[in-house]
VOGU-3710 file (C-alpha; in Angstrom, 3 decimals, decimal comma):
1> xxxxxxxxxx> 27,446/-7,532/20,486  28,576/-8,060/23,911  25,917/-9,792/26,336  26,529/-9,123/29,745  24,441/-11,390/32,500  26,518/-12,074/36,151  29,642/-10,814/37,631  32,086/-11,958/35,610  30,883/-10,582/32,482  30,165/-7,374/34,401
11> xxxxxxxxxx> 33,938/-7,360/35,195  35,342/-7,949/32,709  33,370/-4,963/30,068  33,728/-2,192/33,223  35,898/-0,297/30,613  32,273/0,089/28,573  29,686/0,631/31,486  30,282/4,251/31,965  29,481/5,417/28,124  26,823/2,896/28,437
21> xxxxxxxxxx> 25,337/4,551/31,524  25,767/8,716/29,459  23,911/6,796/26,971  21,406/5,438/29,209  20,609/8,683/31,481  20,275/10,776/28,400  17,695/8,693/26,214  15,607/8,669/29,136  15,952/11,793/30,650  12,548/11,553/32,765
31> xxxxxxxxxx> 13,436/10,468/36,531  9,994/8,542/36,877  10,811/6,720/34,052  14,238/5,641/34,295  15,944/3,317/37,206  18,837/3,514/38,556  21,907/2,150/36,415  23,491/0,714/39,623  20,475/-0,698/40,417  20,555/-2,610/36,638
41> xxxxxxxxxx> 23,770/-3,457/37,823  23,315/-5,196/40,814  20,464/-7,603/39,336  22,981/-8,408/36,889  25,012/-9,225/39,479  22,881/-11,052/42,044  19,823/-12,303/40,310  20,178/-15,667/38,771  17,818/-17,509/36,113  15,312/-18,876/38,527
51> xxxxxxxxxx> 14,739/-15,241/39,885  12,838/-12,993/38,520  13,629/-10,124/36,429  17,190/-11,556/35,977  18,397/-8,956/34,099  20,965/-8,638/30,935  22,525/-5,424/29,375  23,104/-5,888/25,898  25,854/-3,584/24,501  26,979/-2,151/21,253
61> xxxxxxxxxx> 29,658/0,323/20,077  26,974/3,129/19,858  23,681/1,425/22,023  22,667/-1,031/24,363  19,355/-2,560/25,698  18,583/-3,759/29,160  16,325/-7,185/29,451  14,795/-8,785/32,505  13,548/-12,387/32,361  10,439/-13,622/34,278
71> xxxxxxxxxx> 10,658/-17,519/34,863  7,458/-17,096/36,703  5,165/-15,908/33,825  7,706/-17,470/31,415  8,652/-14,149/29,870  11,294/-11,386/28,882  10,853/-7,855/29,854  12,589/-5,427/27,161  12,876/-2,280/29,946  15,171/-0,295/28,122
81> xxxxxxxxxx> 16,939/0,688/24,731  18,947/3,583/23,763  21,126/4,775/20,911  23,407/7,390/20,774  21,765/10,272/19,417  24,598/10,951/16,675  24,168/7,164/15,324  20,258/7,133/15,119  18,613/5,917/12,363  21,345/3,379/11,136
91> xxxxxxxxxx> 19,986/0,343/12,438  21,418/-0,467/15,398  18,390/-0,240/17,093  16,667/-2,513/14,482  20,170/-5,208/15,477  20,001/-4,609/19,074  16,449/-5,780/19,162  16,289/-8,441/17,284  20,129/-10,197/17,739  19,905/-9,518/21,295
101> xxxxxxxxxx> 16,615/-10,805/21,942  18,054/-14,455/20,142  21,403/-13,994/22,404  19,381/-13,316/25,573  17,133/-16,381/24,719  20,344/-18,362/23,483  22,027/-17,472/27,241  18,567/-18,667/28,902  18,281/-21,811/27,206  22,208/-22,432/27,394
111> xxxxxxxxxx> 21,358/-22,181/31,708  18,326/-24,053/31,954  19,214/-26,958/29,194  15,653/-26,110/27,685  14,795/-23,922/24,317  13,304/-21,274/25,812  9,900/-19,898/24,433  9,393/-16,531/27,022  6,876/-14,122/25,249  8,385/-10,932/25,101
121> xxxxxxxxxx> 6,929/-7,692/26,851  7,749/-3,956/26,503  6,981/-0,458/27,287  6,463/2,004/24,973  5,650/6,070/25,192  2,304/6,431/24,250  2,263/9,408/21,169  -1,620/10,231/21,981  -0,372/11,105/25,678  3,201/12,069/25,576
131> xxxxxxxxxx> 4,244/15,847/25,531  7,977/15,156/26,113  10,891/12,566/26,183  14,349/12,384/24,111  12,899/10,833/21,035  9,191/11,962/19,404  7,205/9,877/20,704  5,893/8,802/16,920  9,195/7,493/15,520  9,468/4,959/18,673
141> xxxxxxxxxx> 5,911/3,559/17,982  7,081/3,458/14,667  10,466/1,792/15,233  8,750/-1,445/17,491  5,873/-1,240/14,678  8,410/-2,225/11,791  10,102/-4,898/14,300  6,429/-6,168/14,631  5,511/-5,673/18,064  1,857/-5,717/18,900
151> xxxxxxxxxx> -0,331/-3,184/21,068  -1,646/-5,156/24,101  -4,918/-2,773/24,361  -5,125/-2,465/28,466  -4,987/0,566/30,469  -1,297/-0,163/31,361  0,158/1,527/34,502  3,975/1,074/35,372  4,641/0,937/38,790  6,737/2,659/40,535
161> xxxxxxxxxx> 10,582/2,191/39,641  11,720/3,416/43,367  11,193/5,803/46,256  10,376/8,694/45,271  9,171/7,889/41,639  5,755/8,025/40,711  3,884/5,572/38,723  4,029/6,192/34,513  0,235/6,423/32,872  1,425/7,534/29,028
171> xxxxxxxxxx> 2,724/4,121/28,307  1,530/1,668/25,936  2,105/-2,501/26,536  3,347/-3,793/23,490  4,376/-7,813/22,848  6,763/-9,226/19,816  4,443/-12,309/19,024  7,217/-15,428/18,588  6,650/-16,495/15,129  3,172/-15,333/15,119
181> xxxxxxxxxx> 2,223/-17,596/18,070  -1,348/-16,348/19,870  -1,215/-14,818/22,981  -3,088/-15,666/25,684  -5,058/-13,907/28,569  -3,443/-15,662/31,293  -0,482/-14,993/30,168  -0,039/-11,130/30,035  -2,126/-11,758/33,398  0,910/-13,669/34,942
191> xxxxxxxxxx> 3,455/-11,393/33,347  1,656/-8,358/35,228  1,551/-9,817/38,416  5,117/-11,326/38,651  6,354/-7,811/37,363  3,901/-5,553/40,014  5,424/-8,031/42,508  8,993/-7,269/41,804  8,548/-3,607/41,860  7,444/-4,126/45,693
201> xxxxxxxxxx> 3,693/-4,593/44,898  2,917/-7,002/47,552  -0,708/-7,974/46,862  -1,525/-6,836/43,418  -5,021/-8,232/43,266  -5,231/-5,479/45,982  -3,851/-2,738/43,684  -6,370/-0,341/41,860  -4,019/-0,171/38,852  -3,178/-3,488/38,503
211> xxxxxxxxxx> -7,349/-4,521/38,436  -8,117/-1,969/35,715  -5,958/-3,861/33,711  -7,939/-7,519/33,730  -9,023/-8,523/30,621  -11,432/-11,006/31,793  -14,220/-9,574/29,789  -11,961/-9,135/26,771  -12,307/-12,005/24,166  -8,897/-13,640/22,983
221> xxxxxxxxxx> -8,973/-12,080/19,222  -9,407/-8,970/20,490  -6,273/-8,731/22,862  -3,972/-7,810/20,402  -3,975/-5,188/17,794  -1,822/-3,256/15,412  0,123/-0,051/16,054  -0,737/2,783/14,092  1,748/5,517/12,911  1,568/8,993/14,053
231> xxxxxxxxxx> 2,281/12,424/13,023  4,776/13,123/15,297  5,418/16,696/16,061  7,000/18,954/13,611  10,912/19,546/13,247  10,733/21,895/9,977  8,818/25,281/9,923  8,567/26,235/6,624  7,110/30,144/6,446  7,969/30,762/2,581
241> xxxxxxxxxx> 6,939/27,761/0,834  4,825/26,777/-2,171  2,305/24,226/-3,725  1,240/24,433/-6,634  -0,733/22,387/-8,497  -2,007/21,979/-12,086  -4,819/20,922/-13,929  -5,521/21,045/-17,716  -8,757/21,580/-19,637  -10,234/21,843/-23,198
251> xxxxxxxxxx> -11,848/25,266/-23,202  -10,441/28,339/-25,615  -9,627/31,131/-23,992  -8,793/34,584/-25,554  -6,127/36,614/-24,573  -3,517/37,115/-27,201  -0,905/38,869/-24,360  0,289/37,649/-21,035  -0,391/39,870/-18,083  2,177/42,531/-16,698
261> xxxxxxxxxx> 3,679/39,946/-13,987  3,706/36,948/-15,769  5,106/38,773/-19,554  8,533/39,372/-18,477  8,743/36,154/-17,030  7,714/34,467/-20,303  9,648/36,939/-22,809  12,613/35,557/-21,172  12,064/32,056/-21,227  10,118/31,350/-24,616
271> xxxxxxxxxx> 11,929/30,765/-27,568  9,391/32,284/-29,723  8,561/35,779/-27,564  9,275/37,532/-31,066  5,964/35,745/-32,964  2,774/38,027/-33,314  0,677/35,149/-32,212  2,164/33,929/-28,557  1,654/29,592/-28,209  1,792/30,577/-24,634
281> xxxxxxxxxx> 0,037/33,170/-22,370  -0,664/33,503/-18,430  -2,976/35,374/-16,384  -3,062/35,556/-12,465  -5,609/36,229/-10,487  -6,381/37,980/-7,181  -5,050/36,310/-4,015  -7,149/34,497/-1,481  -5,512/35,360/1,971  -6,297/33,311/5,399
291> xxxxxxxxxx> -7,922/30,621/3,622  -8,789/27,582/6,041  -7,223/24,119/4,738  -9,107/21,346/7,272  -7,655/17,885/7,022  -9,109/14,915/8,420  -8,001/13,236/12,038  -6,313/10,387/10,108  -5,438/8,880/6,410  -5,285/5,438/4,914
301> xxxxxxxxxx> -2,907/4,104/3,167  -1,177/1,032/1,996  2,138/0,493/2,286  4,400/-2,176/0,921  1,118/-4,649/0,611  -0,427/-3,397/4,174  -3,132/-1,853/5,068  -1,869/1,428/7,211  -3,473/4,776/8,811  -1,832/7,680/10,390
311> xxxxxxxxxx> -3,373/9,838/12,965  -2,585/13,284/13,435  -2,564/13,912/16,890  -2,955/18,305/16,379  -3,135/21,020/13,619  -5,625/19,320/11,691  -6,570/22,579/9,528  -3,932/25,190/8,002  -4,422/29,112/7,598  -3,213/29,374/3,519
321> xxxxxxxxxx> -3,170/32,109/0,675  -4,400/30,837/-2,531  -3,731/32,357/-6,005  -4,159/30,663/-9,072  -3,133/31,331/-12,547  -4,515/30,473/-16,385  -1,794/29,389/-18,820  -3,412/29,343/-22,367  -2,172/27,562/-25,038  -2,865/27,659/-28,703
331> xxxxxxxxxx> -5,961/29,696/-27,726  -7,422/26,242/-27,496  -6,235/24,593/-23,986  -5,788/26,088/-20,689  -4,171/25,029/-17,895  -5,334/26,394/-14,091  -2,355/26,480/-11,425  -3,325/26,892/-7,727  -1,131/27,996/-5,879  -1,107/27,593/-1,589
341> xxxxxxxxxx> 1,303/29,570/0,770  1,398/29,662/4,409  -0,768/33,040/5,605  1,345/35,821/7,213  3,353/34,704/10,194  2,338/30,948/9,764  3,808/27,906/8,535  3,959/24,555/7,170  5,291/22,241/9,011  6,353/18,621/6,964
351> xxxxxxxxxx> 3,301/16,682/7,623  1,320/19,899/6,123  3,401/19,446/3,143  2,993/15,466/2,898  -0,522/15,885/2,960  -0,747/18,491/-0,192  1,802/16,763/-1,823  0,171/13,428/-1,983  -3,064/15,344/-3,786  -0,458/15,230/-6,521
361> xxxxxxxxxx> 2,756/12,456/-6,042  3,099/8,692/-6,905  0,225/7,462/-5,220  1,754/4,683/-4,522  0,538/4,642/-0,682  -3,110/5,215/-2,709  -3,599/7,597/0,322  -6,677/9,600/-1,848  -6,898/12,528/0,645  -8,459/14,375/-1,819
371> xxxxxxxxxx> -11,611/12,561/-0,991  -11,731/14,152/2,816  -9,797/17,381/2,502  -12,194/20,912/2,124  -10,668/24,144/1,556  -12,955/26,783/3,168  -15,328/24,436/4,223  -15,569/23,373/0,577  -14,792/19,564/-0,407  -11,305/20,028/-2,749
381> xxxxxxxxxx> -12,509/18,975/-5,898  -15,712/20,979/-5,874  -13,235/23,789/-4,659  -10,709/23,177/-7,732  -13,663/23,218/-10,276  -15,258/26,294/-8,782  -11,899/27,788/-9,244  -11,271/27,186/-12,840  -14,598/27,995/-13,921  -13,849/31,274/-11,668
391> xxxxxxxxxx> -10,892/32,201/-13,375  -12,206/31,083/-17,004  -15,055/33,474/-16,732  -12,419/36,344/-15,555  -10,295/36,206/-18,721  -12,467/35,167/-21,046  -15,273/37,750/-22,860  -17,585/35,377/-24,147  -18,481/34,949/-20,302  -19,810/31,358/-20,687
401> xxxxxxxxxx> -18,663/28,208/-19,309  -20,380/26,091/-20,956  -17,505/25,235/-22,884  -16,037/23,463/-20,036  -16,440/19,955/-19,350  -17,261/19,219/-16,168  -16,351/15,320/-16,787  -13,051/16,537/-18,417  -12,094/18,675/-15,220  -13,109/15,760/-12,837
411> xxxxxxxxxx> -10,412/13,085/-14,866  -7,670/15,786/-14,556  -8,242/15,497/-10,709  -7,212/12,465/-10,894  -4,034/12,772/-12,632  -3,143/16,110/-10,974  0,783/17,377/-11,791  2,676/19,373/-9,559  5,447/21,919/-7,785  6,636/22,600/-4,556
421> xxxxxxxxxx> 9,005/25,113/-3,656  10,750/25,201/-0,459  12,300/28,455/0,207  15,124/27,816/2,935  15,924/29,576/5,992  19,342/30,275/6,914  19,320/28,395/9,760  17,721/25,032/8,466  19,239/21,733/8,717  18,430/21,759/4,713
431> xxxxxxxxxx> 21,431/24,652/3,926  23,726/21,219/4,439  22,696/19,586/1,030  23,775/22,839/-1,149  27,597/23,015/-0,187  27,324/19,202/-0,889  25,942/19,468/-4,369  27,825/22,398/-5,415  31,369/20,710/-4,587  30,295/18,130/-7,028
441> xxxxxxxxxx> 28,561/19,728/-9,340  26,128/17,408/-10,222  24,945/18,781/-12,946  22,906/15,829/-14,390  20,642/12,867/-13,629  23,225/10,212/-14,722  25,944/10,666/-11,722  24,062/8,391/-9,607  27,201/7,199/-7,943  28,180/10,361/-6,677
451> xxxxxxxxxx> 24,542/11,610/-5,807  24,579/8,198/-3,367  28,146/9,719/-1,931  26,617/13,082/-1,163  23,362/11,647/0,572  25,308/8,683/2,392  27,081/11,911/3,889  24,474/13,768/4,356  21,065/13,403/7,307  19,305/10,601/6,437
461> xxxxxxxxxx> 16,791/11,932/8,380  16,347/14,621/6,104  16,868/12,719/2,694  13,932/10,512/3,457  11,472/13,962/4,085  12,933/15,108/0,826  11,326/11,987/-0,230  8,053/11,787/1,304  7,733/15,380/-0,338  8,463/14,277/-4,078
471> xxxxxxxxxx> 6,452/10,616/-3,397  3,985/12,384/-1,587  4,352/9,084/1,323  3,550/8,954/5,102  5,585/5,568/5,607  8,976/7,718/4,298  10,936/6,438/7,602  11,097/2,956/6,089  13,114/4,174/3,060  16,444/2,493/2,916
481> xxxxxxxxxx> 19,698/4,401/1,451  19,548/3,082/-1,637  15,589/3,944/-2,142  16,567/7,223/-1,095  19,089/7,944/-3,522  17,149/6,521/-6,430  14,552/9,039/-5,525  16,930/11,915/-5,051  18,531/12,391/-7,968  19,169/16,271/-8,821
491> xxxxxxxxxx> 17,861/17,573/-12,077  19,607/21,065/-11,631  21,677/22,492/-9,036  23,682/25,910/-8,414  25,113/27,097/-5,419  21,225/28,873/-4,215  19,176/26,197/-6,204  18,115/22,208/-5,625  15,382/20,593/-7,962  14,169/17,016/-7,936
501> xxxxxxxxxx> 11,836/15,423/-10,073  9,857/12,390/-9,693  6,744/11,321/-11,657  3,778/13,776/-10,557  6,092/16,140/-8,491  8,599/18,781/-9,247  10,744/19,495/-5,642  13,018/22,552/-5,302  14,938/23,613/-2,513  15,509/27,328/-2,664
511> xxxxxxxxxx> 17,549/30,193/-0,405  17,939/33,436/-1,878  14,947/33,826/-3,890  14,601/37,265/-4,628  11,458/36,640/-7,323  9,965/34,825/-4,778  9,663/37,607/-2,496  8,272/39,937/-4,925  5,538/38,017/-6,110  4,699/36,346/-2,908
521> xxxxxxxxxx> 1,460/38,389/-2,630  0,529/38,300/-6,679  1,472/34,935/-8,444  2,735/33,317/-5,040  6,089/31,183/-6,883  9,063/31,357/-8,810  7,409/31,306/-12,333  10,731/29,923/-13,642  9,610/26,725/-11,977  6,131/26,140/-13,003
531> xxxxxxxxxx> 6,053/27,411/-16,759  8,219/24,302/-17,678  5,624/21,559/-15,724  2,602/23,512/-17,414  4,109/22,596/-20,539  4,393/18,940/-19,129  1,108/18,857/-18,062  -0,492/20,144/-20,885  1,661/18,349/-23,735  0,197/14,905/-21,100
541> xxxxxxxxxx> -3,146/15,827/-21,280  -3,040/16,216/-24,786  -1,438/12,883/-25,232  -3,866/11,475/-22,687  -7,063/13,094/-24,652  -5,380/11,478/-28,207  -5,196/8,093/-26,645  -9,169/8,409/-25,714  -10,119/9,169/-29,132  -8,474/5,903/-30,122
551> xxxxxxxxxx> -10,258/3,655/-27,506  -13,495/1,369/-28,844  -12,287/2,470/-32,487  -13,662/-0,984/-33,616  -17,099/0,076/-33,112  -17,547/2,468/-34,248  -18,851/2,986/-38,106  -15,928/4,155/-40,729  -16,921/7,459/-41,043  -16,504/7,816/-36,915
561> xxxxxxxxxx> -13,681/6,150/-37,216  -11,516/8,277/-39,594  -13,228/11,512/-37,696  -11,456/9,749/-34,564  -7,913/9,337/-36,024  -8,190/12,806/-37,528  -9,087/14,650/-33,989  -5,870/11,991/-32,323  -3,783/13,607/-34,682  -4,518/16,425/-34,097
571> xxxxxxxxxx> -4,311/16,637/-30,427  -0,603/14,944/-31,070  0,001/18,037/-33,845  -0,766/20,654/-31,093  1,640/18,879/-28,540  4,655/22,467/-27,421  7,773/21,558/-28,661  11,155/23,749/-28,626  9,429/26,578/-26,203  11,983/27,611/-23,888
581> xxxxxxxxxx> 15,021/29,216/-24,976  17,661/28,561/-22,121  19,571/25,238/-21,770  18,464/24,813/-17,825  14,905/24,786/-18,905  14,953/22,509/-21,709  17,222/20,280/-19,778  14,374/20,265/-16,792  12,007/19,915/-19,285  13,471/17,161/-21,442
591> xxxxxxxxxx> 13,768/15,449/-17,928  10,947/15,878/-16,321  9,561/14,153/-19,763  12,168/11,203/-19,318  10,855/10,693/-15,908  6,853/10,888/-16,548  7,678/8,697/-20,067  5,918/11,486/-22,361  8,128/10,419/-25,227  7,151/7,318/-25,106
601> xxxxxxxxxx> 3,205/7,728/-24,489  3,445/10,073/-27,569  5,217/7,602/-29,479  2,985/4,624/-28,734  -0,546/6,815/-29,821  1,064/7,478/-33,048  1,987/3,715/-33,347  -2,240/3,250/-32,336  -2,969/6,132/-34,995  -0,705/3,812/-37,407
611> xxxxxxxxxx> -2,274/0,844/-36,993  -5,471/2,218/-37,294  -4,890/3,922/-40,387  -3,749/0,458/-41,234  -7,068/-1,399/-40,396  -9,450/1,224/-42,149  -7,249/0,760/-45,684  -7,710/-2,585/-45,294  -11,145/-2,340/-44,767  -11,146/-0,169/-47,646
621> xxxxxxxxxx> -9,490/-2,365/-49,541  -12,119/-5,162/-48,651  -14,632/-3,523/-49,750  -13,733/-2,088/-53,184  -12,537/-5,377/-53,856  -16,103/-6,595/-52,863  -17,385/-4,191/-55,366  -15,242/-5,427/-57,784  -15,740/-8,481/-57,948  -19,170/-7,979/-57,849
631> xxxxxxxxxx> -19,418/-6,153/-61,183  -17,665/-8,318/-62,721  -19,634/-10,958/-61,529  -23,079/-9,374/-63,086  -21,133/-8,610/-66,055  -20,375/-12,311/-66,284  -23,664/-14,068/-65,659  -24,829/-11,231/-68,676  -22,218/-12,630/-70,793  -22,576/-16,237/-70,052
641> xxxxxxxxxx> -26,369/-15,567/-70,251  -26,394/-13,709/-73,655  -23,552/-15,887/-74,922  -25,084/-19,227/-73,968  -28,630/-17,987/-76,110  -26,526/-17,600/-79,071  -24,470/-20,766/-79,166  -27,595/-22,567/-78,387  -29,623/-20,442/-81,598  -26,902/-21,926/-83,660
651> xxxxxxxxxx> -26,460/-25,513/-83,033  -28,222/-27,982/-85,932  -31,346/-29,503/-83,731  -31,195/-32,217/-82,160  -32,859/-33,982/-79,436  -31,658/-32,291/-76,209  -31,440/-28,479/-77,834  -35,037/-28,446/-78,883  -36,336/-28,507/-75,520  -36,278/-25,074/-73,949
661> xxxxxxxxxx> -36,091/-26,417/-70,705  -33,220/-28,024/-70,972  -31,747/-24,595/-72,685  -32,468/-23,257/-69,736  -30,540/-25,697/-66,949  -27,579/-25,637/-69,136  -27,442/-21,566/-68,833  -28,289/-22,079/-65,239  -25,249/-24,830/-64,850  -22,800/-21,901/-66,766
671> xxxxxxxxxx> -24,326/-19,702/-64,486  -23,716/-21,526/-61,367  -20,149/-22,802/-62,373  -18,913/-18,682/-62,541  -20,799/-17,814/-59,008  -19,042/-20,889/-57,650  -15,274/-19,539/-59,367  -16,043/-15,970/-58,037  -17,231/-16,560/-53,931  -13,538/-19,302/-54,279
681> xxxxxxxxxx> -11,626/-16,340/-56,292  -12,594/-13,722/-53,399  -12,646/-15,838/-50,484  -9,034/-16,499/-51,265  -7,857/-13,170/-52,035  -9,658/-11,759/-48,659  -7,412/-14,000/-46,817  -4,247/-13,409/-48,676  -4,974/-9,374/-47,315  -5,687/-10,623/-43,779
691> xxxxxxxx> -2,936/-13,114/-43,953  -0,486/-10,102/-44,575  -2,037/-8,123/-42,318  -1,397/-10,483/-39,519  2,477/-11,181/-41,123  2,767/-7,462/-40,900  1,555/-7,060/-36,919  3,888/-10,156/-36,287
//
């Protein structure tokens, strides 16, 4: 990083002051906002370190940043930085910022033979005010926000920058606090008026501008406060997409055929479309066009640890088409798939997607929109379960719902599965990733290597909304390359076709989807791409409902408990296995289970149901042996009783044996002696059972 600061260092990097400049004039193409470079220049050039707004121009191969120093107020003015626009987003930004803010400090403190402590000042676009500049507005908030700058909360004004140039009201006044040091009032208040003074503000007590901005009546804690991220206005337009998501219930559900558009669909893909009885059958239902979607002003969310919101600054409500579908299974279980499109000759745009998508991703940014978002003017969970009991009562005869469990539907909400299709226009930046993918043919999730070539060559930019799709995430700019190539790993992929899978979300990117377009108006999605995550749902929710039936097993009576393991089992018994018939589906589905850990939840309940079975032989056990021991105990004391009579009838008389009492306290001692032999004999067998019980769950 070159640091240039007087003449001499001016002269001797002219060969790099002309890119810098095209650099310079087109990141900030706004005349009011942007000074003359020769100006720059020529305080680089004539100011020294006891003037102020001595000024430094920090270059890089691809960037550069412009800083003025204040001696007056003690502090550093960041005016300027800019990045090429074909190196954005690779940190240089992130190095210019922070290295050249330690080399411009280095340089002061080298001059004045002092450490020097300037607080640090910049200018920022504000995105609740700005309508146009180079870079959306959003991401530059966003940028300073990770490099921890602070929003000074005044009603900042920049000054004119020269004749002709009118003052600049959509900036905010950030600070980068050193070390977390406090900020004081009096500062920022000599910072101001040193800076209005150098812009050829004379008196700037006197200016109007300059006195809305006194923070007087402002108390110290309150100066400061944290930037907030922004939905920042949409790139993408997305007219034939879909969301759909899934939810399971317990209700039976009677028909023994699949309806005319799903049938074919299922013929094809299940491995048993010959059997009398179908395992698997789907129904859709009648589309809901120009449905309103209203999302809330702003989300919170955590991310990495802190405590985050977004605001969205427009579009806060979406025009949709709904359809839903009912996938029975076993004539038991159902599952209910709503479906949402963009209405005729709308769109989404990616911060419409995030915002469905985390209804159903990690959750990992525990955003919970689902809490404020109402489709129709109806809150979305009351929506969902109106739905399902909707459809239920359509396909089913017995027109009843009470069936349903209302408490059942409400814990699938919380654990909702889904898919999102993204049908790609010719002209979208996304047609870039399938020329990659099919060169490579990456045909499987274990070619991580070469999946981290083809991203690392691909728009990062891009890669990390591919993620905040499948994580369902608003913080998605932070994601490094590596994060971003863990998360997009490619399931299947064809020369039309992209799919990604990652826990609660199923991601493909589509062109050329001919089914698509025929049942855009009736199912609303490629049915080859949500039949396999029904399966996934339901085989979950059938694990899920196995591993309740297990919980507070200890008390429960014996009788409840058996009943318990019996219903476990049988949930696990009813779990889809083998269903599709074509390699690319059981491949997506075998994944998709690798990825959610089905396997292994399966195989853990059946090692509960084991040890269960375990504990209620030994109890069994326990008790017969009880039982045991306690006839042969009665059987005893008659023995000893009856036995004891007898010897005593037939001993010669003599002093002791012709009392009766005394007869009587040696059968009591006999008696006595055995009761004492038998609690010892089945005390110590007991704990030779629990003993090896414990040995065995060692």
């Amino acid at each position: 990083m070159q640091i240039i600061h007087d003449k001499h260092s001016l002269n001797a990097n002219l060969d790099k002051i002309e890119p810098c400049r095209a650099m310079y004039i087109s990141a900030f193409p706004i005349i009011d906002e942007r000074e003359d470079f020769d100006l720059i220049l020529q305080r680089i050039e004539t100011k020294t370190f006891q003037d102020d707004a001595k000024t430094f121009l920090l270059l890089e191969v691809n960037g550069g940043m412009v800083v003025e120093y204040y001696p007056s107020a003690k502090s550093l003015l960041i005016t300027y930085i800019f990045v090429d626009e074909t190196h954005r987003h690779k940190g240089i930004g992130a190095e210019l910022l922070i290295k050249g803010l330690q080399n411009v400090k280095s340089k002061i403190a080298e001059n004045l033979n002092k450490p020097c402590f300037a607080k640090v000042f910049l200018e920022v676009h504000s995105p609740e005010k700005t309508n146009e500049d180079s870079i959306i507005a959003a991401l530059r908030y966003e940028f300073f926000k990770k490099n921890g700058a602070k929003k000074i909360d005044i009603p900042y004004v920049q000054p004119s920058l020269g004749e002709g140039k009118n003052r600049v009201k959509d900036l905010d006044f950030l600070t980068i606090p050193n070390n977390g040091e406090s900020l004081q009032k009096n500062q920022i208040y000599s910072f101001l008026y040193s800076f209005y003074k150098e812009l050829g503000i004379d008196d700037p007590e006197q200016d109007n501008d300059f006195r809305k901005m006194n923070l007087s009546n402002t108390n110290e804690e309150e100066i400061l406060s944290e930037l907030e991220y922004y939905a920042y206005d949409n790139k993408h337009e997305f007219h034939h997409c879909s969301v759909a998501m899934h939810f399971p219930f317990n209700a039976a559900n009677e028909p023994a055929e699949s309806c005319k558009t799903f049938a074919s669909f299922e013929q094809d893909l299940k491995s048993f479309w010959y059997q009398k009885n179908k395992t698997i059958c789907s129904h859709v239902t009648d589309l809901q066009e120009n449905t309103q979607i209203t999302f809330p002003e702003s989300i919170n969310f955590i991310s990495e640890g802190r405590k985050e919101r977004i605001l969205f600054k427009e579009k806060d409500s979406l025009s949709c088409n709904i359809s839903a579908s009912i996938t029975t299974i076993r004539k038991e279980y159902s599952v209910i798939t709503i479906i949402i499109q963009p209405a005729q000759d709308t769109f989404f745009n990616e911060f419409d997607l995030i915002r469905l998508c985390s209804l159903f991703g990690s959750k990992q940014e525990q955003a919970f929109p689902a809490n404020s978002i109402s489709f129709g003017n109806v809150p979305f969970k009351e929506f969902v379960i109106n739905t399902i009991k909707k459809i239920y009562l359509k396909n089913n005869t017995k027109n009843d719902t009470r069936n349903i469990s209302e408490s059942e539907l409400y814990d699938s909400l919380e654990n909702i599965s889904g898919t999102v299709v993204l049908n790609i226009e010719e002209e979208d930046s996304y047609n870039n990733f399938f020329d990659l993918f099919h060169k490579l043919e990456l045909k499987r999730a274990d070619t991580i290597k070469e999946a981290e070539e083809v991203f690392g060559s691909s728009n990062n930019k891009d890669n990390r909304l591919l993620c905040a799709f499948l994580l369902g995430i608003f913080d998605f700019n932070r994601l490094n390359k590596e994060e971003i190539s863990d998360t997009l790993i490619p399931v299947n992929t064809g020369k039309d076709s992209l799919m990604f899978v990652n826990r609660g979300c199923l991601l493909v990117l589509r062109r050329n989807d001919d089914i698509y377009f025929n049942l855009k108006k009736s199912i609303g999605i490629n049915p080859y791409y949500i039949l396999p995550f029904i399966v996934v749902t339901y085989n979950e929710f059938l694990i899920f409902k196995a591993e309740k039936s297990l919980q507070n097993l200890n008390r429960l009576t014996r009788k409840k408990q058996e009943k318990a393991i019996l219903q476990a089992r049988k949930y696990l018994l009813d779990i889809v296995d083998g269903v599709f018939e074509y390699l690319s589906e059981k491949k997506l589905l075998e994944y998709v289970e690798n990825e959610r850990h089905s396997k292994q939840m399966q195989s853990s309940v059946n090692q509960k149901i084991n040890l269960a079975l375990e504990d209620l032989e030994f109890r069994r056990k326990r008790i017969l042996m009880f039982f045991e021991g306690l006839i042969g105990y009665i059987l005893l004391v008659f023995g000893i009783t009856q036995g004891s009579a007898a010897l005593l009838g037939l001993m010669p008389d003599c002093g002791f044996t012709k009392d009766q009492n005394t007869k009587n306290i040696i059968i009591l001692s006999l008696i006595l002696a055995s009761t004492i032999f038998f609690v010892v004999k089945t005390n110590l067998s007991i704990k030779n059972l629990i003993t090896g019980k414990r040995r065995r769950d060692n």
